[in-house]
C-alpha positions in Angstrom: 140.2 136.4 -29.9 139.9 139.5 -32.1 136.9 140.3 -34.0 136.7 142.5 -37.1 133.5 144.0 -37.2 133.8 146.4 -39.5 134.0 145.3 -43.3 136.0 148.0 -44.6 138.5 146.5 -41.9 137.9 143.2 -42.9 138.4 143.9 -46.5 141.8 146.0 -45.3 143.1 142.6 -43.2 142.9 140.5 -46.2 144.5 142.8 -48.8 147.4 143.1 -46.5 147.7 139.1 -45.9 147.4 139.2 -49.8 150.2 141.5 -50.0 152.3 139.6 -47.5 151.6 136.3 -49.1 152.7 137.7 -52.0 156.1 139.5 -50.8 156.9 135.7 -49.0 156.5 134.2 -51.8 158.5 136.9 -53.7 155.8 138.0 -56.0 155.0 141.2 -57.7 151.8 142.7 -57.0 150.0 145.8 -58.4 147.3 147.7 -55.9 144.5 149.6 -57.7 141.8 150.9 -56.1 139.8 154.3 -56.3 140.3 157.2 -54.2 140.7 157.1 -50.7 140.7 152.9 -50.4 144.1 152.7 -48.3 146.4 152.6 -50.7 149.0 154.4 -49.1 148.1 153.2 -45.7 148.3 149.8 -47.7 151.7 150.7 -48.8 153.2 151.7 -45.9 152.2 148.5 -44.0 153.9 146.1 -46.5 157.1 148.1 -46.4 157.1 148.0 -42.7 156.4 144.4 -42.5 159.0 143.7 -45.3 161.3 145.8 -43.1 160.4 143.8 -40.0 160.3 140.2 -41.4 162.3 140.6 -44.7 165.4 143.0 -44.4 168.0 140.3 -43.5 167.1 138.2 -46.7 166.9 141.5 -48.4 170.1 143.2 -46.9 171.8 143.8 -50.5 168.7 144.1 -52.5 165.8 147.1 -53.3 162.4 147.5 -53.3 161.0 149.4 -55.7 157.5 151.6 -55.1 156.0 153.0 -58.2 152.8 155.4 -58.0 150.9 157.8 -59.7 147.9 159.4 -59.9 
C-alpha cells in the first residue's frame, strides 16, 4: 500500500491522473500554474506515459507541446 503523505505530492498524483484521463480519452488540456508548480516535471510525465501506453495507437500521428512564459 503506498501512502502519500505529502500534499504537494498528493496534489502532483492527481494532476497527472487528470492528465492521463484526459490523453485516454483523447482530450486537450491546458496546464497553468505559477512558478515552480511542476509544470515541466508535469509535462514530461504525460509524454512519457503517452510514449509508454499510447505510441502504437499514435504511430502516424503528433503531439503537439506549446509553452511560454
Amino acid at each position: 500500500m503506498n501512502i502519500i503523505a505529502n500534499p504537494a505530492e498528493q496534489a502532483s498524483l492527481k494532476s497527472l491522473n487528470q492528465i492521463q484521463e484526459c490523453i485516454n480519452n483523447k482530450n486537450s488540456f491546458r496546464l497553468e500554474a505559477g512558478a515552480g508548480a511542476g509544470k515541466t516535471y508535469s509535462l514530461i510525465e504525460s509524454l512519457k506515459y503517452i510514449i509508454k501506453n499510447k505510441s502504437a495507437e499514435l504511430a502516424d500521428k503528433r503531439v503537439a507541446c506549446i509553452t511560454y512564459t
